[in-house]
N, C-alpha and C positions, 0 to 999 in steps of 0.2 A: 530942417535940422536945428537953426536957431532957435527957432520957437520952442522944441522940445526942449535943448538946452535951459534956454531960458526959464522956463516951468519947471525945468528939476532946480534949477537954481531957488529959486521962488521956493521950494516946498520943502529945501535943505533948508533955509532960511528960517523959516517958522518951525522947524523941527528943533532946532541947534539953539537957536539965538533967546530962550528962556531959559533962565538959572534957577529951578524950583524943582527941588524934589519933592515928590509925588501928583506931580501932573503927570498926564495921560496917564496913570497908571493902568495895569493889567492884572487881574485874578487869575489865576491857574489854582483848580481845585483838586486834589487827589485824594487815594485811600486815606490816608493819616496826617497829612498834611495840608498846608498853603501856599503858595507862592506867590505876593504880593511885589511888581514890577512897576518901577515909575524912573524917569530922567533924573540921571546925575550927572555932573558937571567937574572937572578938574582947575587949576587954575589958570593952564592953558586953553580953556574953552574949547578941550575936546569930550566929546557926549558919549556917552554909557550908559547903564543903569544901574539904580538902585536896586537889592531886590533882599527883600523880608521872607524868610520863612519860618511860619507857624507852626505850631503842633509836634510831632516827630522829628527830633534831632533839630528844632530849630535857632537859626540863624540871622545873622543881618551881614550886608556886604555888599559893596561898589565894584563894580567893574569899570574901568575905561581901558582904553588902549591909545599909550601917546600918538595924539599925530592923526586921530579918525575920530569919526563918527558915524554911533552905528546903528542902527533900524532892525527891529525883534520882529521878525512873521510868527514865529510858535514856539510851542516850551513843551516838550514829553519829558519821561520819567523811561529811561532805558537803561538798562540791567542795570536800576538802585540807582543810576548816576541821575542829573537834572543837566538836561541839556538845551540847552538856546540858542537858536536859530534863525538868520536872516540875511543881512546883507550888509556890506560896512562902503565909508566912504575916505577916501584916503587925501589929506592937505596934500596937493601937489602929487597925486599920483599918475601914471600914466591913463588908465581908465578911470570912468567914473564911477561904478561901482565893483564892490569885490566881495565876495562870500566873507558870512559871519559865523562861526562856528564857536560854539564855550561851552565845554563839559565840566560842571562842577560835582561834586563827591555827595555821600550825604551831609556831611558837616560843614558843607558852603568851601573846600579848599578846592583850586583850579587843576582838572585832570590834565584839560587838555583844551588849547583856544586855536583857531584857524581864521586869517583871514587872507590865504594866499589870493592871488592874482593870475587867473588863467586866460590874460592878454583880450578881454572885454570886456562884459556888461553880465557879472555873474550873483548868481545866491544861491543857498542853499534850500533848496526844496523840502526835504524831507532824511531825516534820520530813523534806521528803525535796526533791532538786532534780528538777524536769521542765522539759524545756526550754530549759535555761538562767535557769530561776528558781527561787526558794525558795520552796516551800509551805510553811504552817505551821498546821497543825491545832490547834485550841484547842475543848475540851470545856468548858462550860457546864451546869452542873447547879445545882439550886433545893431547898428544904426544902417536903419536903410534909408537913405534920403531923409523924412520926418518923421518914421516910424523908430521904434525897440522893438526888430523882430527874432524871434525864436532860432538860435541857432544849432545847438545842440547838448545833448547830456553828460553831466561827466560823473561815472559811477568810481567811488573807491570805497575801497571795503579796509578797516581796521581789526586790527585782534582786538582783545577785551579793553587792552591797557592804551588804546588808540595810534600803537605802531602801524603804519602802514604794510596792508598787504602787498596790496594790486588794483589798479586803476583800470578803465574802458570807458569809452565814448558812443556815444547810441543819437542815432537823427530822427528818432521818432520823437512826435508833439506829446506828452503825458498831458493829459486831461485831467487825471484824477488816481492816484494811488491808495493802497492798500500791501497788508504783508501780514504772513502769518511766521510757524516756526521756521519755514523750509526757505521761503519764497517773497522778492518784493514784486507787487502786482501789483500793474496799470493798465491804465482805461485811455482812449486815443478818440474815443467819440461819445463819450455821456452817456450810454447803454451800461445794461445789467449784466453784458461780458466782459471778460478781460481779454484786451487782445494778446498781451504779452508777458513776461514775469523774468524777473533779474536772481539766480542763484548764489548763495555763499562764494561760490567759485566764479563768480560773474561769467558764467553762462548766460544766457537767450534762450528762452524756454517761450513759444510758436502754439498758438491752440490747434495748429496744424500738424504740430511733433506727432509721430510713433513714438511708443515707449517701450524703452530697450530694454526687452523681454522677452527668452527662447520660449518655444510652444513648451511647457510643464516644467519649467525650468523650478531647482529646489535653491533655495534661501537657506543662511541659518542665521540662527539669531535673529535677523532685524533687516529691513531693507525701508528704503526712502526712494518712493514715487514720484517725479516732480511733473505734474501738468495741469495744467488752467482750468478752469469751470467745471461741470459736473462729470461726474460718471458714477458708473454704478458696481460696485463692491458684491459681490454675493446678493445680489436684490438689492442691494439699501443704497440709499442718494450717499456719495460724498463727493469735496468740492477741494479744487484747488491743491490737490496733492495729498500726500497719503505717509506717512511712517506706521509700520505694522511692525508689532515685536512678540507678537501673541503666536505660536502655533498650528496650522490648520492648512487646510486646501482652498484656493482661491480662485475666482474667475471673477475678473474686472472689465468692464464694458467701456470702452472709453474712443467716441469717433466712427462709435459702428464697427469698433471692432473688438474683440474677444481675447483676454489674455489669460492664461490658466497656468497656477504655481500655487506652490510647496513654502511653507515656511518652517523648519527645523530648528526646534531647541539646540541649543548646545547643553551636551552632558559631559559631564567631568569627574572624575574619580574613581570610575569604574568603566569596564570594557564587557561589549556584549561577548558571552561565554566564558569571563575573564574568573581565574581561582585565583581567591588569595588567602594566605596561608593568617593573616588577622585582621583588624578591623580597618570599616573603607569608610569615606566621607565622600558619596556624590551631590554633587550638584545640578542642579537643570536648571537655565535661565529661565526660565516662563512655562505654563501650560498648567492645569492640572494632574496632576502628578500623584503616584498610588506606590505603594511598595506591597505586593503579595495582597493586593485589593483594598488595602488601609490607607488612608489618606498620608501623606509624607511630605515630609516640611523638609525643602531643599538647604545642606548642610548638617543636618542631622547624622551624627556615626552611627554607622551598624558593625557591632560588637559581636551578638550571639551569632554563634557558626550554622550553617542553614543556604539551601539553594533559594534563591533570590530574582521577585522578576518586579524590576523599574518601569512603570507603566505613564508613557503620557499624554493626556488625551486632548483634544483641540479645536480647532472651529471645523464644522463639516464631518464629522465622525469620526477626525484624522485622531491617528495612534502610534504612539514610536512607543516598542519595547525594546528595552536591555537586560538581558537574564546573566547572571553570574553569581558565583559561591565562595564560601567563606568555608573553610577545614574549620576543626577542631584542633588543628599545627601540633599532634598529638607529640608527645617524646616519651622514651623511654621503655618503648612496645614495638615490635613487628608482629606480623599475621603468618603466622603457622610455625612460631619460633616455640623451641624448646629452652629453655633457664635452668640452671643449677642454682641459682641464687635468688633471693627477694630479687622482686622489680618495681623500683621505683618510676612512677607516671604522669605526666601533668598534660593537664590539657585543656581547652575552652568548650563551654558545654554542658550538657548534663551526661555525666557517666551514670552505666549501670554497670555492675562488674556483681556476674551470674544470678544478674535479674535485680540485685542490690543496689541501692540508691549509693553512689560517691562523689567528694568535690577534690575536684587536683588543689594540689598533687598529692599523690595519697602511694602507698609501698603495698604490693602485695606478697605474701609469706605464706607458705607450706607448700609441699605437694601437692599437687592436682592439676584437671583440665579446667582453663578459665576461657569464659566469654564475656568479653568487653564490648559493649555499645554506648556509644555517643550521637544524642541525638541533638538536633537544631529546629531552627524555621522551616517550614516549606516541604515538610517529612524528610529531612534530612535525616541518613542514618550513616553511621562510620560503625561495622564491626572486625573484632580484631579477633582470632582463636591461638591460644595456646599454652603452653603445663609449664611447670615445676617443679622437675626432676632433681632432688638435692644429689650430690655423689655420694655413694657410700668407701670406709674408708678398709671392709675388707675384701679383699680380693679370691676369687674362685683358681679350682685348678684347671677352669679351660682360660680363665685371664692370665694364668702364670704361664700356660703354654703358649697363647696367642701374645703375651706379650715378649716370651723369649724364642718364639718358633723360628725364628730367623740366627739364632745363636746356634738354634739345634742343626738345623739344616748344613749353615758353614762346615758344622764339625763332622756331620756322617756325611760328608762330600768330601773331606779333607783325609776322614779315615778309609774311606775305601779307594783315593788315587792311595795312600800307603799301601794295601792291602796286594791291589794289583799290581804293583811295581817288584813286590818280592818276589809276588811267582812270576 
């Protein structure tokens, strides 16, 4: 135990005890920029770094933190920020090393800095976004006699603005990590599998897992698979987890075993067998998509009046239809009605009125039988039948009888109780 002491002391020494910036320096190369890292010194002789960045939104800026000194393992680039990572060492602290964490912005200003103390010999391993959050791996090691041996993991996960989620501790050795959108994945023995994977929600995700999947179960929208090394999608290789937001029938292979599902657009706007009396706005999240066999671009209004079939088609022959209509929302007409008067009519459509082209709203005027058609999309057809009977304003002698026959009737009812009363 002294001896190691002694050699960390010794290698703290040559680290710290040079006042030159840009010794050791370090290149970090990316898309549009540079990150040029080298020692800097405060005038407390505690250590940091310098660090230059080139090209895109570049910068220059020192970091120290009073009262340590502190050692960089690596530098990514995670959603836009620049992050550095490693290990720090604290004047008089209880342990002798403690995680380095420093999130700086694109424009070099400090997001967020870490060098908590979680009661031994820690660093941070590894940063990466899944999910839309931050993981952050943190190594835990202990003194065993003359060794620094491995104790355990400490996983926390941050929102984007590096508030804390939620913390978990893991006893497995990481050999080697990796992470894509869903998943951080690690290696426990230098092989080309992974044995294990850490989720957004720091779950443990087993290349032994079942995946929680009813036999034909249906999706909508979008679903996220989370499991380790290969399987097989419809025939085709994929690895390491799955987000599907495409439409179709699926059978996934995964462990020798067989999972078979549904994945369902969501549609919006319309309802299958749905009338509506004007225009509709559907929506479909994904798939190729047809209106009445025409290609149709989701968000589009449908205006002209006409019966309607939303077609959408998907991986593996899969098909969702929604069939619905649209009136002509006609006013101003009934079917089998008679008018004494012009009739005024508006409507959506093309009108015929007795085979005659018309556009609403338009008055019809004189006597006769009329037939009204309105036709749409999709052989839509609305017909209406009926006349225009004007009154006229003289009157016959069966209308002067039929309109006062109930006068007449009172009076030879009234005259004959007189009649019989006298005799």
């Amino acid at each position: 135990m002294k001896k190691t002491v002694f050699l960390l002391l010794i290698f703290t020494f040559f680290m710290t005890s040079i006042d030159v910036k840009g010794l050791y320096q370090d290149f970090y190369e990316f898309s549009d920029y540079e990150l040029h890292i080298s020692r800097a010194r405060n005038e407390n002789d505690d250590a940091g770094y310098h660090i230059v960045k080139s090209g895109a939104n570049a910068f220059e800026t020192d970091f120290i933190i009073e009262g340590y000194t502190l050692y960089l393992n690596n530098v990514k680039e995670v959603n836009g920020n620049h992050i550095f990572y490693g290990y720090s060492h604290e004047d008089n602290g209880e342990t002798y090393y403690d995680p380095f964490l420093l999130v700086l912005d694109s424009d070099g200003s400090v997001v967020f800095s870490c060098t908590e103390d979680f009661g031994d010999i820690e660093a941070v391993y590894d940063v990466v976004e899944i999910d839309n959050v931050i993981l952050v791996h943190y190594v835990r090691s202990e003194a065993v006699y003359h060794d620094i041996e491995f104790k355990d993991n400490i996983f926390i996960t941050y929102d984007l603005n590096y508030n804390e989620i939620e913390r978990m501790t893991s006893t497995v050795n990481v050999r080697s990590s990796s992470s894509n959108e869903n998943l951080y994945l690690y290696n426990l023995d230098y092989d080309d599998d992974f044995e294990g994977a850490i989720s957004s929600d720091l779950q443990v995700i087993s290349e032994t897992d079942m995946l929680d999947i009813s036999p034909d179960e249906i999706f909508h929208d979008n679903l996220t698979l989370l499991f380790i090394n290969e399987a097989l999608l419809n025939d085709e290789l994929v690895s390491n987890g799955l987000y599907i937001d495409y439409p179709g029938i699926y059978e996934l292979t995964y462990n020798d075993y067989e999972y078979s599902f549904t994945v369902n657009p969501i549609i919006t706007g319309v309802e299958n067998l749905g009338v509506y009396a004007g225009a509709v706005t559907p929506y479909v999240s994904s798939g190729n998509t047809y209106l009445n066999n025409d290609i149709y671009m989701s968000g589009t209004e449908i205006i002209e009046p006409g019966t309607y079939k939303l077609k959408v088609e998907g991986v593996n022959d899969y098909k969702k239809e929604v069939e619905f209509t649209i009136t002509s929302n006609i006013d101003g007409v009934l079917h089998n009605q008679t008018y004494v008067e012009d009739v005024d009519i508006s409507f959506n459509g093309d009108g015929y009125l007795n085979s005659a082209f018309i556009q609403s709203p338009y008055t019809i005027s004189g006597n006769g039988d009329y037939i009204l058609k309105i036709q749409g999309a999709g052989n839509y057809l609305e017909t209406y039948y009926f006349n225009i009977t004007e009154e006229e304003d003289e009157s016959t002698v069966i209308d002067f009888i039929q309109k006062y026959d109930v006068v007449f009737l009172a009076v030879v009812v009234i005259a004959g109780g007189i009649i019989l009363k006298k005799k």
